[in-house]
C-alpha positions in Angstrom: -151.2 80.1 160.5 -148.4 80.6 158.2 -145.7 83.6 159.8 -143.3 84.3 157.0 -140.5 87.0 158.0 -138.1 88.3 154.8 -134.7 90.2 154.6 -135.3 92.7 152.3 -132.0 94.4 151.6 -131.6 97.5 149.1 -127.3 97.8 147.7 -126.8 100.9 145.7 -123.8 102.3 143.9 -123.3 105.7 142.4 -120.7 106.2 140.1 -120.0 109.7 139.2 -117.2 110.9 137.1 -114.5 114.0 138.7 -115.8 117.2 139.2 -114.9 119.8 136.3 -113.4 123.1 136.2 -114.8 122.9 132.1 -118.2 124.7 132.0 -118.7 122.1 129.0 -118.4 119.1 130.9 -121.8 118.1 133.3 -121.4 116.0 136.0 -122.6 112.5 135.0 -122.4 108.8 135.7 -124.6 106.1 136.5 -126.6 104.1 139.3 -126.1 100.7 140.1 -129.1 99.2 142.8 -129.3 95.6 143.9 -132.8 93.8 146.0 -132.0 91.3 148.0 -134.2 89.1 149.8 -133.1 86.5 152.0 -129.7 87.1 150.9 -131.0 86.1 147.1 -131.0 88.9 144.5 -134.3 89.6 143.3 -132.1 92.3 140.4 -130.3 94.8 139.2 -130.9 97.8 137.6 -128.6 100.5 135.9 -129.8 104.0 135.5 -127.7 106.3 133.6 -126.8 110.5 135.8 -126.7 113.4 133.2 -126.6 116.4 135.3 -129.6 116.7 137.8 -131.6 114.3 135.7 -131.7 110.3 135.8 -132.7 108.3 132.9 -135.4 105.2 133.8 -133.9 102.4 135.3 -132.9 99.5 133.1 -132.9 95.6 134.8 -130.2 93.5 133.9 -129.9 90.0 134.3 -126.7 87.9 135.5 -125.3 87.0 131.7 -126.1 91.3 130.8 -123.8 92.2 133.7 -121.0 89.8 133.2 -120.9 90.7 130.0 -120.7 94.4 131.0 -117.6 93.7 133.6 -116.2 92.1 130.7 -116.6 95.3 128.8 -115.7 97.6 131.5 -112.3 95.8 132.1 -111.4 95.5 128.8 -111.9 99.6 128.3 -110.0 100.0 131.5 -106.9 98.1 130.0 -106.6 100.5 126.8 -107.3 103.4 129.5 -103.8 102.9 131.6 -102.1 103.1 128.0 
């Protein structure tokens, strides 16, 4: 007999941007969940926050998401400006 025993680990991150006095402007932002088993990640997946409703979740792989930290720091530098 072969026991096997796993760490299964769920990391989520919601992002949302600042509340509005603007009735024009929703609240919105997106989702960021990480699996881990065993300490290894088994994903990631981005879902996009548009009011109440949640797009479907998109996986990313290790290159996608450097790439968007890339992105995301480079639009954060023009932002303090």
């Amino acid at each position: 007999m072969k026991r096997i025993v796993s760490n299964i680990q769920n990391l989520g991150f919601t992002i949302v941007n600042a509340p509005s006095e603007d009735k024009k402007v929703r609240a919105a932002g997106v989702m960021i969940d990480q699996t881990l088993v065993n300490g290894q990640s088994e994903g990631v997946s981005i879902r996009l926050i548009s009011g109440a409703k949640k797009t479907g979740a998109v996986k990313l792989d290790k290159a996608a998401l450097t790439d968007l930290l890339v992105a995301v720091r480079e639009v954060l530098a023009t932002e303090d400006n």
